[in-house]
C-alpha positions as CSV (number, residue, x, y, z in Angstrom):
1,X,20.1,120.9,141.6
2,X,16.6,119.2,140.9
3,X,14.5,120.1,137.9
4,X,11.8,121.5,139.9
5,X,14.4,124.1,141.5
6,X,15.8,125.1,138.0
7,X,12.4,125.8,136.6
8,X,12.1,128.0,139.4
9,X,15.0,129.1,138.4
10,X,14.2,129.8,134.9
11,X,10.8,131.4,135.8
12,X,12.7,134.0,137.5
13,X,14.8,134.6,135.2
14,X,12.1,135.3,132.7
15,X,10.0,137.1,135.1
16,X,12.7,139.5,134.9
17,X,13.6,139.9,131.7
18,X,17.1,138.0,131.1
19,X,15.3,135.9,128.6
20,X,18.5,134.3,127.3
21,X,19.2,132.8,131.0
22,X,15.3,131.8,131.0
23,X,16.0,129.8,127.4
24,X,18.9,128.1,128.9
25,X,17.7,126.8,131.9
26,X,14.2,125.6,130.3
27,X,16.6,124.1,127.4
28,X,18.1,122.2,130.2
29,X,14.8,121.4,132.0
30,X,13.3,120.0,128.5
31,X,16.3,117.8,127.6
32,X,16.1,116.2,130.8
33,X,12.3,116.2,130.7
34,X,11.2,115.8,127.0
35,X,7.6,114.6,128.2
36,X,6.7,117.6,130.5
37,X,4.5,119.9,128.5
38,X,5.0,122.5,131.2
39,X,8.7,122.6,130.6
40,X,7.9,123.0,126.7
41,X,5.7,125.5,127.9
42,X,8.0,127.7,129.7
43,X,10.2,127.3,127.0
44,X,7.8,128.6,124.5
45,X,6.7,131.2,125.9
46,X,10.4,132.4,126.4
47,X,11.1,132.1,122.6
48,X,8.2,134.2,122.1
49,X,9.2,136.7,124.4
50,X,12.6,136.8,122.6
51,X,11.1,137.4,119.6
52,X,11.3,133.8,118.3
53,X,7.8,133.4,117.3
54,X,8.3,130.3,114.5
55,X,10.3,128.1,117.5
56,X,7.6,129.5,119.8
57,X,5.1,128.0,117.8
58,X,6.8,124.7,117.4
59,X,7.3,124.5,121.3
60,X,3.0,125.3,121.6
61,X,2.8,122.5,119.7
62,X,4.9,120.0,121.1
63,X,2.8,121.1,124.5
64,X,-0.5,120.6,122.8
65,X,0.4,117.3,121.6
66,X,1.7,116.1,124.9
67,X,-1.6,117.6,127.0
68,X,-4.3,118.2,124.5
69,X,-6.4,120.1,127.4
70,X,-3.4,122.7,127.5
71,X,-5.7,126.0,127.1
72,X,-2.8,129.1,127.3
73,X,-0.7,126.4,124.9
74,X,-3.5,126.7,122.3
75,X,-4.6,130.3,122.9
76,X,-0.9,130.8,122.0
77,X,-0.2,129.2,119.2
78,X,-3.4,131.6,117.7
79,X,-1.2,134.5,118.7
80,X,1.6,133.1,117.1
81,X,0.3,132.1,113.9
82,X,0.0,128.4,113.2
């Protein structure tokens, strides 16, 4: 299955709540894509939705410092706490 399919995938999955499929998938996605900050995004944004705010910050980061222009990235690593 291509990347673009399992992101789909993944944004299902945490459009629906099974946030511990979402994390696995966008794991996947990000290992096999470490330079797409949408991937780390997706990612993110699942940890925080877990609960997993400190990760979830780490992950905002990453994004910001692969796309600097990134606006939800930044706005959420406010919400988060840096």
């Amino acid at each position: 299955m291509d990347l673009s399919t399992r992101n789909t995938e993944g944004l299902l999955a945490l459009q629906l709540g099974d946030y511990e499929t979402a994390a696995k998938i966008f794991e996947e996605c990000v290992n096999e894509d470490t330079q797409s900050p949408h991937l780390h995004y997706n990612l993110a944004l699942t940890h925080y939705r877990q609960g997993r705010r400190d990760e979830a910050r780490v992950r905002f980061n990453t994004v910001i410092n692969l796309e600097k222009t990134f606006a939800d990235a930044w706005a959420m690593t406010i919400v988060t706490g840096k």
